[in-house]
N, C-alpha and C positions, 0 to 999 in steps of 0.2 A: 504494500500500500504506500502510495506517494503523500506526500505532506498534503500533497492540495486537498487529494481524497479524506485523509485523516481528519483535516479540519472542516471539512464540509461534514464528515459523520458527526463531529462531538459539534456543529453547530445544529445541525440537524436533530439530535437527541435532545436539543434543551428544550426544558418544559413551557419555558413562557417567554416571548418571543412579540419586540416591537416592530410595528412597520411605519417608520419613521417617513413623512412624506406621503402619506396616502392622500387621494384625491376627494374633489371633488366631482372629476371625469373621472369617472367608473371604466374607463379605457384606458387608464393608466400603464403601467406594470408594476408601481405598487399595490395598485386595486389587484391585480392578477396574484398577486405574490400572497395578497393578504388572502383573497378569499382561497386558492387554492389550499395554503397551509389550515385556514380556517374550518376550508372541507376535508382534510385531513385528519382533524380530530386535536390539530393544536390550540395551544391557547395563544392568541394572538390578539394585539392591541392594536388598534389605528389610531394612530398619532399627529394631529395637525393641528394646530391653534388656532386656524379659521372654522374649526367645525365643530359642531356638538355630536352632531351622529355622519357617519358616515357608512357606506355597504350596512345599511338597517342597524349597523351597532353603536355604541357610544364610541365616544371620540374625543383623546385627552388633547390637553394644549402642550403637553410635556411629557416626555417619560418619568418623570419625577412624581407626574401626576396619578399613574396609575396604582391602583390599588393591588397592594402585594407584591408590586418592584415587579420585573423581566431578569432575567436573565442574560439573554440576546436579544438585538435589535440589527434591523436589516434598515440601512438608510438611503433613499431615494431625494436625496436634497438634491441642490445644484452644489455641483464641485468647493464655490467659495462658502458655503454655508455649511460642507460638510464636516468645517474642524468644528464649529461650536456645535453639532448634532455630537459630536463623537464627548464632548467636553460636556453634555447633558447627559452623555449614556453614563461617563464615567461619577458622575457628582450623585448617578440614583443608583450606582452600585453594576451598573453592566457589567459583564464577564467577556464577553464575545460580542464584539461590531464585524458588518456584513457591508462594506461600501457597495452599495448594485452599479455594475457596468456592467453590457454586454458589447458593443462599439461605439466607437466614440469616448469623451471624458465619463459621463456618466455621473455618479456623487464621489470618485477617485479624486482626490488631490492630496499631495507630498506634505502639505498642513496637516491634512485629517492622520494618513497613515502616523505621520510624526506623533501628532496629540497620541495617537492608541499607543502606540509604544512607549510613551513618559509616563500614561495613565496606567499602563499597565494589565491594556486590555489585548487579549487577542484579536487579530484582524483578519479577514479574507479583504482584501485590495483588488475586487471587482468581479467580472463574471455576473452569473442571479444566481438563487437559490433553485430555480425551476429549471435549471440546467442541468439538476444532481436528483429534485426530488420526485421519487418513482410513481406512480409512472412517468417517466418523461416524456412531454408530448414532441411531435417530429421536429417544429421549431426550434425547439428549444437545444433537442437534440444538435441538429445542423448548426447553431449557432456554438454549442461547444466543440464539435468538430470544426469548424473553422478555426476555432480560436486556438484548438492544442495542434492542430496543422501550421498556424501560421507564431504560434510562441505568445499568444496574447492570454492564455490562461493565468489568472493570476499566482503571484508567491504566496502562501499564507505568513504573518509571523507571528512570532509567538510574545508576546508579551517579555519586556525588560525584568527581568527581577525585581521584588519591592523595593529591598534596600538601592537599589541605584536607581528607579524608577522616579522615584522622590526624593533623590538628591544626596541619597547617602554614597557609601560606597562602601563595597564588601572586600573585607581584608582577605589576599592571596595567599 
């Protein structure tokens, strides 16, 4: 198993799971992202400060806002808004962020990756979720094969250690 794979399972296992950016176009792909995993059987939150309900569910202004915290969050912002989505997951205790690209910038930018790694969160740095989660529909499919054909599949990384995460540093 490749790293990519590895962190796509242990994001995939987490119980409670934001979708950062959901719409008010129900054609989004965070709309897609959320209701798929929703028809899945996960617990997912829709996340936008413009809405109160969104896909017929409630709808936080914050991750901070929802009840019982996330775990993981999949963020669909625009690239320069993605280090302060990443800088809300980590302030409500996120574990794992999920920047969605699948071509193009996407919510990916060297800010956000940065903040996850000081915060001390694990990252996947692009690709969707619906590229990995089964069944995969053929799109989705085709769009990961282009991407591990042409080297755009993302790196995962792993979160900094606490103590140098926050400024300390650990004696060698």
């Amino acid at each position: 198993m490749n790293d990519l794979e590895r962190a796509v399972q242990e994001f995939l296992a987490l119980d409670r799971i934001a979708i950062v950016g959901v719409s008010r176009d129900t054609r989004q792909p965070a709309n897609l992202v959320y209701r798929t995993l929703r028809q899945a059987g996960y617990a997912v939150f829709a996340v936008n400060p413009n809405a109160e309900r969104l896909e017929g569910d409630p709808c936080y202004p914050g991750v901070s806002s929802i009840p019982g915290g996330v775990r993981g969050a999949v963020i669909f912002t625009r690239p320069e808004a993605a280090a302060a989505a990443v800088d809300a997951c980590a302030a409500a205790g996120v574990e794992r962020v999920w920047l969605h690209r699948s071509f193009g910038a996407g919510s990916v930018s060297e800010d956000a990756v940065e903040r996850c790694r000081h915060h001390g969160l694990a990252v996947i740095p692009g690709a969707c979720p619906m590229m990995f989660h089964k069944p995969v529909d053929p799109g989705h499919a085709c769009m990961r094969w282009v991407l591990r054909w042409t080297g755009g599949l993302p790196r995962p990384l792993e979160p900094e250690p606490r103590s140098r995460a926050v400024g300390g540093g650990a004696a060698r």
